[in-house]
N, C-alpha and C positions, 0 to 999 in steps of 0.2 A: 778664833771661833771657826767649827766646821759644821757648816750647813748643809744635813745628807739628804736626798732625797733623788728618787726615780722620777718624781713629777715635779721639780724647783717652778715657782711660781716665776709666773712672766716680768717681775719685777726683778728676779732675783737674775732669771739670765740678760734682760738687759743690764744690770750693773757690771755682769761681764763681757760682756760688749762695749762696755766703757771703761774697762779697765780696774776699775772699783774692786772687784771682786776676780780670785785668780781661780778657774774651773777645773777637777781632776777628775775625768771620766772613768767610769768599771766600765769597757770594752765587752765583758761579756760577764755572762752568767759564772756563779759558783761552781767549780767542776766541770762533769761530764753536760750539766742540764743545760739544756737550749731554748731559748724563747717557745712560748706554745703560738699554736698556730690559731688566727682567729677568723671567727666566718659569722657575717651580716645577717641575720634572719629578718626579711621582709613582713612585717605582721599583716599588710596587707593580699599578699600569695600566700604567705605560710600559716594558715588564719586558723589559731586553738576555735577548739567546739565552744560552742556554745554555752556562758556561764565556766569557762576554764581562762586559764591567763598564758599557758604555757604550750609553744608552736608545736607542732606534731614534730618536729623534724629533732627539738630539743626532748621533746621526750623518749623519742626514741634513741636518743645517746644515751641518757639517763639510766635507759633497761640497757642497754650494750654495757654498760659502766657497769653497774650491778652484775650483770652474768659472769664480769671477770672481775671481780672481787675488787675494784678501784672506788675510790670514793668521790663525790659529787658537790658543789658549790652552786648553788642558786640565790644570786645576790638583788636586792632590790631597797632601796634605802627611804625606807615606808614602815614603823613600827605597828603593831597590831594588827590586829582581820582588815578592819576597813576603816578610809579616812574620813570617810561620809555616812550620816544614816539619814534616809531618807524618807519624807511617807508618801505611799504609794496612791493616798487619798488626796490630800492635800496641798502635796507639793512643800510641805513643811521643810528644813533642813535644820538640826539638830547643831548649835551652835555654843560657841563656850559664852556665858554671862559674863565675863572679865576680858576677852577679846574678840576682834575680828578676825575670830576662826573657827572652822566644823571642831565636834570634840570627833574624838577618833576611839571606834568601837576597839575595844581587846576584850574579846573572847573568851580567852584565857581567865580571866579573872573576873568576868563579865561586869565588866565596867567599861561608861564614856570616861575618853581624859584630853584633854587640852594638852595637848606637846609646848605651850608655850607658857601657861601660868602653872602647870601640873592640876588644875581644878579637877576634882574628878565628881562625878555621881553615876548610880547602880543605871542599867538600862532599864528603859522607860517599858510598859508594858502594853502603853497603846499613846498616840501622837499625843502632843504634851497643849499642839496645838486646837485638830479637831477631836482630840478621843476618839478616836477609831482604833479600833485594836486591828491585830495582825496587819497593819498596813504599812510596821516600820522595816524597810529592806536594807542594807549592806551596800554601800556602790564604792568600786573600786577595790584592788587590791593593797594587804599589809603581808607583811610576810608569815604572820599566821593562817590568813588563807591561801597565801603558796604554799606551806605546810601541808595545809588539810589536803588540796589538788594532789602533794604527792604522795599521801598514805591513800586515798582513794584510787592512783594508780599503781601504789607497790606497795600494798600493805605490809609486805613481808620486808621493807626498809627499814632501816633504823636509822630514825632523821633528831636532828636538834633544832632548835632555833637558838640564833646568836643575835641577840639586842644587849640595849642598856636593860634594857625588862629581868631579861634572864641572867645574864652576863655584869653583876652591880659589884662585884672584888675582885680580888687577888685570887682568894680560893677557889672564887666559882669559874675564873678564867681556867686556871691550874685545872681544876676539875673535869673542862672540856678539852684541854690539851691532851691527859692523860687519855681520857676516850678517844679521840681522834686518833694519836697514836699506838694505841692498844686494839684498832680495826673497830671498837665498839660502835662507830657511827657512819652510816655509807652516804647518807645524803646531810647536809648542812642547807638550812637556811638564813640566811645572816644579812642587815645593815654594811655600813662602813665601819662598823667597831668589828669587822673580819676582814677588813681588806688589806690591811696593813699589819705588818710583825709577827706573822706565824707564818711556821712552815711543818707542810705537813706530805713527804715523802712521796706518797700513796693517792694525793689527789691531782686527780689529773683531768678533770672538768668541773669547766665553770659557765654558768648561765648566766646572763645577766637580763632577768625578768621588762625591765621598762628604761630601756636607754635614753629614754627622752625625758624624763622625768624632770630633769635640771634645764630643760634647754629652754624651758618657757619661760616668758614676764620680761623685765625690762634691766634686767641683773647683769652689769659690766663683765662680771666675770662667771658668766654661766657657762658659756662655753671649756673655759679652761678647769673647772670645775669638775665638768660632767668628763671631760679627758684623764686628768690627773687621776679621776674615783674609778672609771672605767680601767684605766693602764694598770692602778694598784692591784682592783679585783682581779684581773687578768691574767696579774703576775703572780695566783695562790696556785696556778696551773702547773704541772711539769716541773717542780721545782728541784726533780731531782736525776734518778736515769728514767724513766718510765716520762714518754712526751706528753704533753696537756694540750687540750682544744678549749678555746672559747668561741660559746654562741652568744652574740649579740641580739638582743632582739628590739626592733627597732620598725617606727613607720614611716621615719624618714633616713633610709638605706644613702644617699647622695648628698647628706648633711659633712660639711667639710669635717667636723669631729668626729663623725662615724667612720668616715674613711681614713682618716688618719690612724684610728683605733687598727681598723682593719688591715693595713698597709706599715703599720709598724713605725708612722713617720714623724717621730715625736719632733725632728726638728722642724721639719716642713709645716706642722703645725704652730710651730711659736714662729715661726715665720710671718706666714700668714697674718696670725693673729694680733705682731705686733704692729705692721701692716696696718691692721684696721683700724687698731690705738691711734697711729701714730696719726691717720689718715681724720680721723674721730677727735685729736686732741685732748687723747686720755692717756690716765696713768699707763706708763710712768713718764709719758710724753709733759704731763701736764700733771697737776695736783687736784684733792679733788676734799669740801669738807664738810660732815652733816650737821647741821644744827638741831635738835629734835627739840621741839616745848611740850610738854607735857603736863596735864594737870584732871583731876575729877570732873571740873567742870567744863566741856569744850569749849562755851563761847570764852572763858577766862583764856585758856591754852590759845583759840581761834586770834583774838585782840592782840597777845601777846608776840605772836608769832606776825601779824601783820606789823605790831611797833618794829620789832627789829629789820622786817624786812623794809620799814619804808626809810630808817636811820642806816641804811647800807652805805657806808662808805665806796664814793667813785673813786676808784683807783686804777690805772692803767693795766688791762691782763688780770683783775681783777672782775668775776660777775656772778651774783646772786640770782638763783632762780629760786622761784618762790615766795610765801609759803603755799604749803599744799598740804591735804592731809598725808601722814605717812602712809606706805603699802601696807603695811600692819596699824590701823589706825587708832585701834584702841588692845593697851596691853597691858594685864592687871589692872584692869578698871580706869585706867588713863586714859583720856583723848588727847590723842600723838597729833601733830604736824611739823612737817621739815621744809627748814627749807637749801638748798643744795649751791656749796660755791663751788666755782671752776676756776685757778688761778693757774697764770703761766708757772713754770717754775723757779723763774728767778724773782717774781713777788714773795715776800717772808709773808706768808698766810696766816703762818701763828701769831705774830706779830699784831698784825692788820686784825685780825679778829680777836685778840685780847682786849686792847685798843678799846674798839668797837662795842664791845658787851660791857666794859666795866664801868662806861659811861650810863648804860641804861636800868631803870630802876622794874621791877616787875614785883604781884602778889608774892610775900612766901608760898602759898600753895600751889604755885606756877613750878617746875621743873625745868631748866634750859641746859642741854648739857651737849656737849661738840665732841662730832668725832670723826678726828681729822686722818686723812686715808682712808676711808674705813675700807673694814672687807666686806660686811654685809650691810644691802643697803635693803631693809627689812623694815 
């Protein structure tokens, strides 16, 4: 088995460090092209106008880009206008009925939609809570309104947007290939469904709109995350003879993943970071396993979830924390709670928690289902 990748998960290059796993490095780029060069945009000095999301400094690449016929990548990994609608009367916040999340405005089709159950309904025409009209506003940026920012500043661009939205086959991929390559498109706004597996000659800048985007909450592997997605996008730059810039834009410039970003220091970063792990008594230092109960009813889910945590087997290197409601508490009409184990690694975790749960009886309508490693702790 060959595992390829520019950004190998922190689990994958500790295995080779243990020997587990044997590492063949590409030393450098395909051909003539050379790494592109990246540069930090402070959003707090480099401060876009008012009601815009993009630095003076990147937009002015953007029109240098354009005047010599090179094409442009503005990445931000945020589908639709905006994540939030909010009322300007009330303080309402426009929420999906099946989870705890905002629905997220798209423009384009003018419709609210939930990124996690797909729930969709048309937008509202005045608060759903006070009826007050004109007082629902927009807050925060999707990559439809980085879109709109840059026909309002180069109308004379020909931009796409690249989502799952747009971007849903084989043909409509092929579709935006052949543009790209046929010069039909000078500016690109695109998710992580562009960061990875094209190449395209001719583009030789890339934005990256909200580099902090990943770095909040309480998400083990945020950091490594927001490094890997940052490195990919980076890497759409200069991919051939013509050099690529990338602008970061960011409001924490001295965050140890920005500078890595900027310094090219991929290993100094898994350094670090396993460092923290190791310091932390996290994977891959340690194992880690989520139990989620889920059910219609909460107090049913709420009971269920205190049984199992109070039936926790003591075990040495073995600890349950929890339950608690999940970060996503309720999803598809489910009320979610987890609770979270920590085991050394020479405890058989599978084991101990088969054990553990087969013994205990719960409602059919109750959900208990484990998931051991996980990557997303959601």
């Amino acid at each position: 088995i060959v595992l390829a990748s520019a950004t190998p998960a922190i689990e994958s290059r500790h295995q080779v460090e243990q020997g587990t796993y044997e590492q063949l490095e590409l030393p450098a780029r395909f051909g003539t092209a050379a790494l592109p060069t990246v540069e930090a945009l402070d959003l707090t000095r480099d401060i876009p106008p008012k009601g815009s999301w993009l630095a003076p400094t990147l937009v002015n690449a953007l029109e240098e880009n354009l005047k010599k016929g090179e094409q442009s990548l503005l990445f931000l990994n945020r589908r639709g206008f905006a994540p939030l609608t909010l009322c300007r009367t009330c303080g309402h916040r426009i929420n999906c009925p099946n989870c705890t999340a905002w629905m997220v405005e798209h423009r384009l089709t003018r419709r609210l939609a939930c990124h996690h159950c797909g729930h969709v309904m048309p937008q509202p025409e005045k608060c759903p809570e006070c009826d007050d009209e004109d007082s629902l506003v927009a807050c925060g940026p999707g990559v439809e309104r980085i879109c709109d920012e840059v026909k309002m500043l180069f109308p004379e661009a020909r931009t796409a947007i690249v989502t799952s939205d747009t971007i849903w086959s084989p043909a409509k991929a092929g579709e935006f290939v052949a543009q790209m390559e046929a010069g039909a498109i000078d500016i690109v706004v695109g998710t992580q469904l562009v960061t990875k597996g094209y190449h395209f000659p001719n583009l030789t800048l890339v934005g990256v709109v909200d580099a902090d985007i990943g770095l909040e909450g309480g998400d083990l592997r945020a950091a490594e995350r927001s490094f890997q997605q940052i490195a990919q996008v980076a890497g759409r730059a200069g991919r051939a003879e013509k050099p690529g810039h990338v602008y970061v834009q960011t409001r924490m410039p001295n965050a140890a993943v920005i500078q890595a970003i900027i310094k090219n220091d991929r290993d100094g970063f898994y350094a670090a970071e396993l460092e923290a792990r190791r310091a932390a008594a996290a994977p891959p230092f340690a194992r880690l396993a989520a139990i989620i109960v889920s059910s219609e009813d909460n107090s049913e889910a709420m009971e269920v979830a205190r049984m199992i945590g109070q039936t926790a087997p003591k075990v040495e290197g073995f600890s349950v924390y929890g339950p608690a409601p999940a970060p996503l508490a309720m999803l598809r009409g489910r009320h979610r709670h987890r609770l979270l184990i920590h085991a050394h690694r020479s405890v058989e975790l599978q084991v101990i928690v088969r054990d553990w749960l087969e013994q205990l009886e719960w409602p059919r309508a109750v959900r208990v289902g484990v998931d051991v490693d996980p990557y997303s702790f959601v």
